[in-house]
C-alpha positions, 0 to 999 in steps of 0.5 A: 393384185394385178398391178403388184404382180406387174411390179414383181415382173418388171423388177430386174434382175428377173429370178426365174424359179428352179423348181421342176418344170411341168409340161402341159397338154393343151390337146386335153379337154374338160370333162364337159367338153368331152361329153359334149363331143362324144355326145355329139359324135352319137348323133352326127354321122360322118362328119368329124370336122364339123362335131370338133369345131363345136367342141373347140367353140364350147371348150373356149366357152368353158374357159371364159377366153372368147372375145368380148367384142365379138361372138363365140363363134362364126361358121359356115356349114357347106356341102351337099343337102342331106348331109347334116348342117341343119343337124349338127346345130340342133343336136348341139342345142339339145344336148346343151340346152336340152331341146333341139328348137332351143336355136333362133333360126331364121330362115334366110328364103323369107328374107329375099327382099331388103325391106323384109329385113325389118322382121329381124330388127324392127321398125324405126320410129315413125315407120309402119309397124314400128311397136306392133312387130317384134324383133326376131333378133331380140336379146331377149329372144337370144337369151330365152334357151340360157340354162343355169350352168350354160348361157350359151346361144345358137343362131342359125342362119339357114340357107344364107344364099337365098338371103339379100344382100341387105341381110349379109350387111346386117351380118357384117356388124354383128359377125365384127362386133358382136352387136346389133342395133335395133330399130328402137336403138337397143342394143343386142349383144351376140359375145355368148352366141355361136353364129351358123350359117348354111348353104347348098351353094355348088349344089347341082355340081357337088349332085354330079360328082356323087351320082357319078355324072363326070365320070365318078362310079357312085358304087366305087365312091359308096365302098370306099371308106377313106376320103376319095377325089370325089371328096377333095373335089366336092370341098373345093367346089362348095369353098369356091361357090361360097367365095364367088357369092360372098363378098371378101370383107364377109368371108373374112369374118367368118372363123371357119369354113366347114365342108361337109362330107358326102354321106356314105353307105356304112354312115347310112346305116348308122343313120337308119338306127338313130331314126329307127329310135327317133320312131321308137321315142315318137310311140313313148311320147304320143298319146296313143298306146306304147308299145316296143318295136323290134327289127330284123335286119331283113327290114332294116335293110330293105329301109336302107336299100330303099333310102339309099340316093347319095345325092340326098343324103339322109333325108332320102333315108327318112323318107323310106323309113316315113313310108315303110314304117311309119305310114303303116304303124299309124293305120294300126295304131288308129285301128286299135291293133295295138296296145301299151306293152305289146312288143311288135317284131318288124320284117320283110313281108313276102311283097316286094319292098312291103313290111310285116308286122307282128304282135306279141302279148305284153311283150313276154320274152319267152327263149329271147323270142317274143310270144305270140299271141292267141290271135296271131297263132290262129292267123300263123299260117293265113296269107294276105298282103295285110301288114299284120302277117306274122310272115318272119315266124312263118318263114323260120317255120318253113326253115325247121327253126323251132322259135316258140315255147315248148 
């Protein structure tokens, strides 16, 4: 069939035909691929470049038009820690995979030593260990998370700086050729897998231009929406970092770079409402009962005012959220204060930076307004610093609001 089309095109004269030219779009995604993005999008927070770089690897994915000698993909995350590297990799494994741990992570700090390299390939013949250690780089380990319609792999090589120079090396080969020799001279093949690499490198200097140490106001930098000079001058930071520590011939085989952005304020919240979640799913999954969290904005706010550190980016915000929210749930929920189907209304307590906690009965929505149970009625108007204050009803009480059932 090839080599008939090939004779067709190679007689001369050449006809071309005359019918309608149709212009093609080749800004246009596949269905999946735009699922993929928009999914992704949901759950990575201010970062466009990094969740459109995912979706133009699964789109060639998709067509069958990557390389066979090399690997799907090669990146490398850069930018301030709490920024969402790490992240973006797991939510693209779980949305694809279906299980954000379906990524063979090696984490590069266990990896400071060239003879600790033999955790990832093996041990050759007639070395110790060889046969009782496993390879983490196995293809079988590479190919465990395939699923029918996508044999797709994700390899994350988390905080790459910390790794020996050994490791880069290993690198090489496989970022080239999209092979790795084991130590019993078995061959892995990495042309299916999407390669991550991470890194805090420019740490402490990008940490400065956020918190305003050189002159940059971190207020100013929190309400502007747009991308600031603090921004340009953190991606120059990092990409200079990274160009210092790696060799050419090694940042010559990457695809892309990606800086991340630093997160701001609006993104912050956006992320207080998907761990908020994340807790909510905690509560259906655990063994214990399952109850329904509902949130004032008073609460969240205060979740948010308390997590919020530019430096640290999102993990300061779960932190706030560990502390004020899921410290307390535990001690009720080990108590027995609550049961599956109650509905728990959250809101400031009258304590400085403390929640209040609230229960109605089988969660009954009664006028959009869940209702109180007979235990919590009697308590309504009883004030201690104990969590389970029903402090926001007695607040619109104090307001003239009438809030329960007539």
């Amino acid at each position: 069939m090839i080599a008939t089309i090939e004779s067709q095109f190679n007689k001369s004269p050449v006809h071309f035909n005359t019918s309608p030219a149709v212009l093609l779009d080749p800004e246009r995604k596949s269905v999946r691929a735009e699922e993929f993005e928009e999914k992704l999008f949901e759950l990575i927070i201010g970062q466009e470049r990094a969740v459109r770089s995912m979706s133009s690897l699964f789109q060639i994915f998709l067509a069958g038009m990557n390389q066979p000698d090399r690997p799907l993909g090669s990146l490398i995350f850069l930018g301030p820690t709490g920024s969402g590297k790490t992240h973006t990799v797991e939510a693209a494994a779980e949305i694809l995979l279906g299980a954000r741990n379906a990524v063979l992570k090696i984490d590069c700090a266990e990896f400071q030593h060239s003879h600790e390299i033999a955790k990832l390939v093996g041990s050759p013949p007639g070395y110790l260990g060889h046969r009782e250690t496993r390879p983490l780089l196995s293809q079988e380990n590479l190919d465990r998370y395939h699923t029918e319609d996508t044999k797709l792999s994700f390899v994350l090589f988390d905080e790459i700086e910390k790794a020996s120079d050994a490791l880069w090396q290993l690198l090489l080969g496989i970022l080239d050729k999209a092979t790795l020799t084991l130590g019993d001279n078995q061959h892995v093949d990495f042309s299916r897998a999407v390669i991550v690499m991470t890194s805090n490198l420019g740490a402490r200097e990008i940490s400065e231009l956020i918190s305003g140490g050189i002159g940059f106001a971190p207020a100013r930098f929190s309400l502007n929406t747009g991308e600031t000079e603090v921004e340009q001058k953190i991606y120059h930071t990092a990409l200079e970092a990274a160009r210092r520590k790696f060799s050419p011939e090694f940042m010559n085989r990457i695809d892309k770079v990606v800086v991340y952005r630093p997160l701001k304020q609006y993104h912050l919240q956006q992320i207080v409402d998907l761990e908020l979640q994340a807790v909510q799913d905690r509560i259906m999954h655990s063994v214990g009962a399952k109850f329904v969290l509902q949130y004032a904005d008073a609460a969240k706010d205060m979740l948010l005012r308390e997590g919020l550190d530019f430096r640290y980016g999102a993990r300061h915000v779960k932190r706030s959220i560990e502390r004020f929210l899921v410290h307390p749930l535990s001690s009720l929920i080990s108590t027995g204060q609550m049961q599956s189907g109650d509905v728990v209304y959250v809101d400031m307590g009258d304590e400085k930076n403390k929640l209040a906690f609230m229960k109605y009965e089988s969660g009954s929505l009664v006028n959009g307004m869940p209702q109180p149970t007979s235990e919590t009625k009697s308590r309504r108007n009883a004030r201690s610093s104990r969590v389970t204050l029903p402090l926001s009803v007695a607040q619109g009480a104090r307001n003239g609001q009438n809030i329960r059932a007539a």
